[in-house]
N, C-alpha and C positions, 0 to 999 in steps of 0.2 A: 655545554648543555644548551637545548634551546627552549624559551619561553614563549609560549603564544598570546602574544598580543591582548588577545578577545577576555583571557581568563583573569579573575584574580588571582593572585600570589600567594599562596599558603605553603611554605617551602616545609616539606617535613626533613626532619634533623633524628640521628644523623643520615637515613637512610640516601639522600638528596649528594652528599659528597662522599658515601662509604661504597656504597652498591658500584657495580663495574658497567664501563659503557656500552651504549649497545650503537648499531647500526640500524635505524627502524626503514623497515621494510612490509608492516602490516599495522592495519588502526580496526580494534578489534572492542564492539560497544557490549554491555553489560546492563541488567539491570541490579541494582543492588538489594533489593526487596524491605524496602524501606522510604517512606516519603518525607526524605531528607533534604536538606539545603548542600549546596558546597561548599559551606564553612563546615555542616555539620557531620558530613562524610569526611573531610579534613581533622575533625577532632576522633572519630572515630580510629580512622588509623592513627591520630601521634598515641593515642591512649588507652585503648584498648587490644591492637593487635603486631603484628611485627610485618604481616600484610600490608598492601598498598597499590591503589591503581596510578596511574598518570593524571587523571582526569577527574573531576567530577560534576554532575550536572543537575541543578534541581527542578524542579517542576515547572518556575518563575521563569527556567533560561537563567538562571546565576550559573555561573560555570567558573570553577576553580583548578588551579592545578598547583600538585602537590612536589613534583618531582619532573625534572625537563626530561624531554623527548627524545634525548640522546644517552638518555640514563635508566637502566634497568628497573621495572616496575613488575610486581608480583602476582597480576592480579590472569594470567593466563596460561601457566602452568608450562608445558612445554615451548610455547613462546616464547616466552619471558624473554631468554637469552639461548641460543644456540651456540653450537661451538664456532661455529664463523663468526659470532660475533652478531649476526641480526637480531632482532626482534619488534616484538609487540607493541604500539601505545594501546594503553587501556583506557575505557571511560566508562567509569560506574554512573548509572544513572537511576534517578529517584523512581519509585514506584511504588504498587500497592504492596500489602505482605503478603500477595498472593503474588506477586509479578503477572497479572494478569491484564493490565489495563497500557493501553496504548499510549506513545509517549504525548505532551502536549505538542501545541504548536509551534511552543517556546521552545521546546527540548528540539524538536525536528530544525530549528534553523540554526542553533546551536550546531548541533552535530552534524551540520549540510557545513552550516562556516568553518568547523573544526578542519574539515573531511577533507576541503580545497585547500586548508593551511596546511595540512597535511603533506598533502600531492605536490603544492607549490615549494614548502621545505625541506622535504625529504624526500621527493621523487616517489614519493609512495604508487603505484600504479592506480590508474579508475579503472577497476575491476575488482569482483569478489572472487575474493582466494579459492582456487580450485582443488589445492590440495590445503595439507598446513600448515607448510612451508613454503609455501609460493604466495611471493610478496601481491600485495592486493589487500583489499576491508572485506568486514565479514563480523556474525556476530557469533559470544563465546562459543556457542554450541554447537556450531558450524561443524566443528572436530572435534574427534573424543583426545587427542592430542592437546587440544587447549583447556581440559580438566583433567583433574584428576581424578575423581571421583563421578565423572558423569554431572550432567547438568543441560536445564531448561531454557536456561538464560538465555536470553533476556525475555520468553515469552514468544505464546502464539503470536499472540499482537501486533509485537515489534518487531520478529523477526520478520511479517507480512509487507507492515512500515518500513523497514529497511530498502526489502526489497522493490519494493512499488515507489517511495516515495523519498525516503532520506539517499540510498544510493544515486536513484536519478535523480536527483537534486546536487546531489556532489558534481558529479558530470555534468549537470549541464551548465551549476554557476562556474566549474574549472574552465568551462569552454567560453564565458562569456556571456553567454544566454542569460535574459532575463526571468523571471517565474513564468511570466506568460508563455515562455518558449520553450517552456524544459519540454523534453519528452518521458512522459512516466511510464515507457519502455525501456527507457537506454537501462544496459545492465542486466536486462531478465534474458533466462535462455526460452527458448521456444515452448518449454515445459510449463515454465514461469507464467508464460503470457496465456500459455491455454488454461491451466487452473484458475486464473483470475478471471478471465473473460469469456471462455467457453465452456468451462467445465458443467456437466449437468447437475443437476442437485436431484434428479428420480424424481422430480413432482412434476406430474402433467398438470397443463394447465386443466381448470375445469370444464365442462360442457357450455356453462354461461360463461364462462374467466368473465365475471366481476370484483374477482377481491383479489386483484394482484397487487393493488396499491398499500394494502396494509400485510400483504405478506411477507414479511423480511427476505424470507429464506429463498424465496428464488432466484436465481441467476439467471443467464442469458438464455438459454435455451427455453426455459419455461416461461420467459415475458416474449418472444420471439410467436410463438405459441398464442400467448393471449394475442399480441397484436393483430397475428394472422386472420383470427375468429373474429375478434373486432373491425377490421377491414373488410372481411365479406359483409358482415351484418351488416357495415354502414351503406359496401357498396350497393346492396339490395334495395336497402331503403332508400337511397338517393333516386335510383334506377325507379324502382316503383312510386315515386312519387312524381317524377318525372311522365309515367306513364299517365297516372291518376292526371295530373294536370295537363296531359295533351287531349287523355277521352271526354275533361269536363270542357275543354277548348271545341273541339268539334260538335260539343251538345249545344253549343248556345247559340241564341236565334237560331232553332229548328223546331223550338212549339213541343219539346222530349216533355214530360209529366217525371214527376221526382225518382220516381221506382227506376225508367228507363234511364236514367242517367246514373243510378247507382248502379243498376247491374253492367252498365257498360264501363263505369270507375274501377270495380270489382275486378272484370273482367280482363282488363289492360293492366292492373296492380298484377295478378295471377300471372299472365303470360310473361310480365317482365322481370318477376321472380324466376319463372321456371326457366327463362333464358340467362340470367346470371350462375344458376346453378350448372348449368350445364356447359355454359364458358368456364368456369372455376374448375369444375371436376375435369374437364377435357385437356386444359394445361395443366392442373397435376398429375394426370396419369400420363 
């Protein structure tokens, strides 16, 4: 059986030399729905249940394991163990008693170092499992396969985190790269990458777009939007100030009285507006 390094040791007995071995071929994370430690997920399974993940991880980054990695763990149902002999490591991780809150910081590097130890001891693949038996990571919910009863786990949240951030983080410390270097695409299908980055959210921006800073909810299309409108505005005003300061340029030393040089200020602001509008609209159409 094998022990990862990173974790402490909380061997559970007898499950740890009774249960049969497996071949791990997928690393599959969990939230436990509970803001537990890894001693205290450790007492919960010797004591309370006949259940048990491989893994556990608390909020802090304490990360425990209960049972090696070559040795059947219960905590993903049709994983567990197949009749080839592969399966699952599991890693129950601390959360709210809603599983709704995204992991820390601590947990994400955790589960990025787990993930490479993984790949580097067991050939595990960097990729999320496409089916749910096809070796790769992936979180419980991925497959109705990996419950039995249907399940959330590990949350909106995390499953987003996985995706965007702990997955490509696997891959890019497997490859060497440093944080600075990861790409927080590697891993996403093209689907992946438009929901995050393109997807609309149906709010146009406003007629003024001045309150996109305090809008949460907009995504890209709709700050894209404000940008646009704030570009023209600026470029208007640049342009017509520009004008304003060439007609008050040509007023001076010629004897103009105050009114003539306003309405000639005026009048070059006016024209240099109605000329940006008409540049603007003639490249968008």
């Amino acid at each position: 059986m094998a022990w990862y390094p990173g974790a402490t040791k909380y061997e559970l007995q007898p499950e740890s030399d009774s249960q049969p071995a497996i071949r791990p071929t997928q690393f599959i994370v969990h939230s436990i729905i509970a803001p537990w430690t890894a001693k205290r997920v450790y007492e919960y399974w010797r004591d309370s249940t006949n259940l048990e993940s491989h893994f556990g991880l608390g909020y802090a980054g304490d990360l425990g394991q209960f049972i090696g990695t070559e040795t059947r763990a219960d905590a993903n149902a049709g994983a567990n163990r197949r009749s080839n002999g592969t399966g699952a490591v599991s890693i129950e991780t601390a959360s709210n008693l809603q599983g709704s809150d995204p992991w820390t910081d601590e947990q994400v590097e955790e589960l990025i170092r787990l993930g490479v130890w993984l790949h580097q001891t067991h050939g595990i693949p960097l990729r999320i499992c496409r089916t749910h038996d096809d070796p790769g990571m992936g979180w419980h919910s991925l497959f109705p396969q990996w419950s039995t009863s249907g399940t959330a786990c590990p949350g909106k949240a995390r499953i987003a985190q996985f995706k965007t951030v702990v997955f490509p983080g696997i891959v890019a410390r497997a490859a060497g790269k440093t944080t600075d270097e990861e790409d927080p695409m590697a891993g996403m299908t093209k689907q992946d990458i438009y929901d995050a980055v393109w997807k609309t959210d149906a709010i146009a921006a406003p007629a003024d777009a001045t309150d996109f800073k305090t809008n949460k909810t907009w995504q890209a299309q709709s700050i894209l939007k404000d940008v646009q409108v704030r570009v023209r505005r600026l470029d208007a005003t640049v342009t017509a100030q520009s004008a304003a300061i060439t007609a008050l340029a040509g007023q001076v030393g010629k004897g103009a009285d105050t009114a003539t040089v306003v309405a000639a200020v005026q009048k070059a602001i006016a024209d240099a507006v109605i000329k940006v509008d008409v540049d603007i609209n003639s490249k968008e159409s």
